[in-house]
C-alpha positions as CSV (number, residue, x, y, z in Angstrom):
1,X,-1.9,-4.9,-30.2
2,X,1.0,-3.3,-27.9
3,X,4.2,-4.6,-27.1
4,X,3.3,-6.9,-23.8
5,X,5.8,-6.1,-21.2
6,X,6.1,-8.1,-18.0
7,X,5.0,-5.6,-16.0
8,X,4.2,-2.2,-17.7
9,X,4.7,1.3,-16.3
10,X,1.1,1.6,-14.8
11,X,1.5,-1.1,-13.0
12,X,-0.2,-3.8,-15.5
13,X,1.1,-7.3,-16.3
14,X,1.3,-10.2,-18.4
15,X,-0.3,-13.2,-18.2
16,X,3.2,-14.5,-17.2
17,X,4.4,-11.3,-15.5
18,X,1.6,-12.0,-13.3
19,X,3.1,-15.3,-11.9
20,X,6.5,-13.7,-11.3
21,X,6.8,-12.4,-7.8
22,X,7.8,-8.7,-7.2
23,X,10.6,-9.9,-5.2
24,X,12.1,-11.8,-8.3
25,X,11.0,-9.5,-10.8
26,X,13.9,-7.0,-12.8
27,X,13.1,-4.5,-14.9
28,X,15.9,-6.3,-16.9
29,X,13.5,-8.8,-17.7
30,X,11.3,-7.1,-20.2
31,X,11.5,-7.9,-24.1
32,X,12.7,-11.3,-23.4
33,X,10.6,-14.6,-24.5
34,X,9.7,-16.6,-20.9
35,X,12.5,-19.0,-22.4
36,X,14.4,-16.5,-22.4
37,X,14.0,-15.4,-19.0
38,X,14.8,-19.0,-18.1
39,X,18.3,-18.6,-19.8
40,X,18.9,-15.3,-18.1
41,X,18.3,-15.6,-15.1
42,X,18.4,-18.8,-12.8
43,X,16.0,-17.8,-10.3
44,X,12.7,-17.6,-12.8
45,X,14.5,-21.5,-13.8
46,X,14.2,-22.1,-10.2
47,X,10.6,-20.6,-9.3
48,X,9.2,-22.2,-12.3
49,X,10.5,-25.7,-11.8
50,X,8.4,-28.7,-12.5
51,X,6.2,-26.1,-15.0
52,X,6.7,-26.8,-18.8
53,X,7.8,-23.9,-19.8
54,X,6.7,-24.7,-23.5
55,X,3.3,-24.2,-21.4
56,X,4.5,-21.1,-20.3
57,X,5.3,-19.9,-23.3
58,X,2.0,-21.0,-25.0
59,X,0.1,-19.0,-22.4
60,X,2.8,-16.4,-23.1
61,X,1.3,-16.4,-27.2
62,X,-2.4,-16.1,-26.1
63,X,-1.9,-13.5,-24.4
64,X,0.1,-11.5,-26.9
65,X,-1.2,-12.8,-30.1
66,X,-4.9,-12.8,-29.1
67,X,-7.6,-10.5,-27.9
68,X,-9.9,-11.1,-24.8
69,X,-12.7,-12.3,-26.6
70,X,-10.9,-15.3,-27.5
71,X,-8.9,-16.4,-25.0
72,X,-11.6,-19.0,-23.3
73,X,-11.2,-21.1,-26.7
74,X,-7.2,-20.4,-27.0
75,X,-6.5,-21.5,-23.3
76,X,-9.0,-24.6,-23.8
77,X,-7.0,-25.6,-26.6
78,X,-3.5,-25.1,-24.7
79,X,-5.2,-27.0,-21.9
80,X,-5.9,-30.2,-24.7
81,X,-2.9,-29.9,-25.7
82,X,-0.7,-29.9,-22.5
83,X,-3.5,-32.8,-21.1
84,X,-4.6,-30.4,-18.6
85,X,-8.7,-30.4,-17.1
86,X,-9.4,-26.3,-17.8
């Protein structure tokens, strides 16, 4: 699979880059882990708060790690896990 970036050049995004509004968003995001994003810059801590970002980051993995066809079982998995009704 490609590298995921946030938001790509055609205008695509992540499952996570998705969530973070344009007015928020910096191109100096990219290539960093959503932890990471956390770290670097406040105002993802902020909009995310209350949100486990180990959740975050889970959904983060499915995405990357995972093709389409299998993300219904992945994110039903994550859901389990994080005691969330999918």
């Amino acid at each position: 699979m490609g590298q995921c970036l946030y938001r790509a050049p055609d205008g695509r995004k992540c499952a996570i880059g998705a969530l973070i509004p344009d007015n928020i968003y910096s191109p100096l995001m990219e290539h960093k882990s959503v932890d990471g994003l956390a770290t670097s810059f406040p105002i993802i801590k902020r909009f995310f708060r209350g949100i486990d970002f180990e959740l975050l980051f889970e959904l983060q993995v499915i995405h990357d790690k995972y093709g389409p066809n299998t993300w219904e079982k992945e994110l039903a998995d994550t859901a389990k896990t994080f005691h969330l009704n999918p």
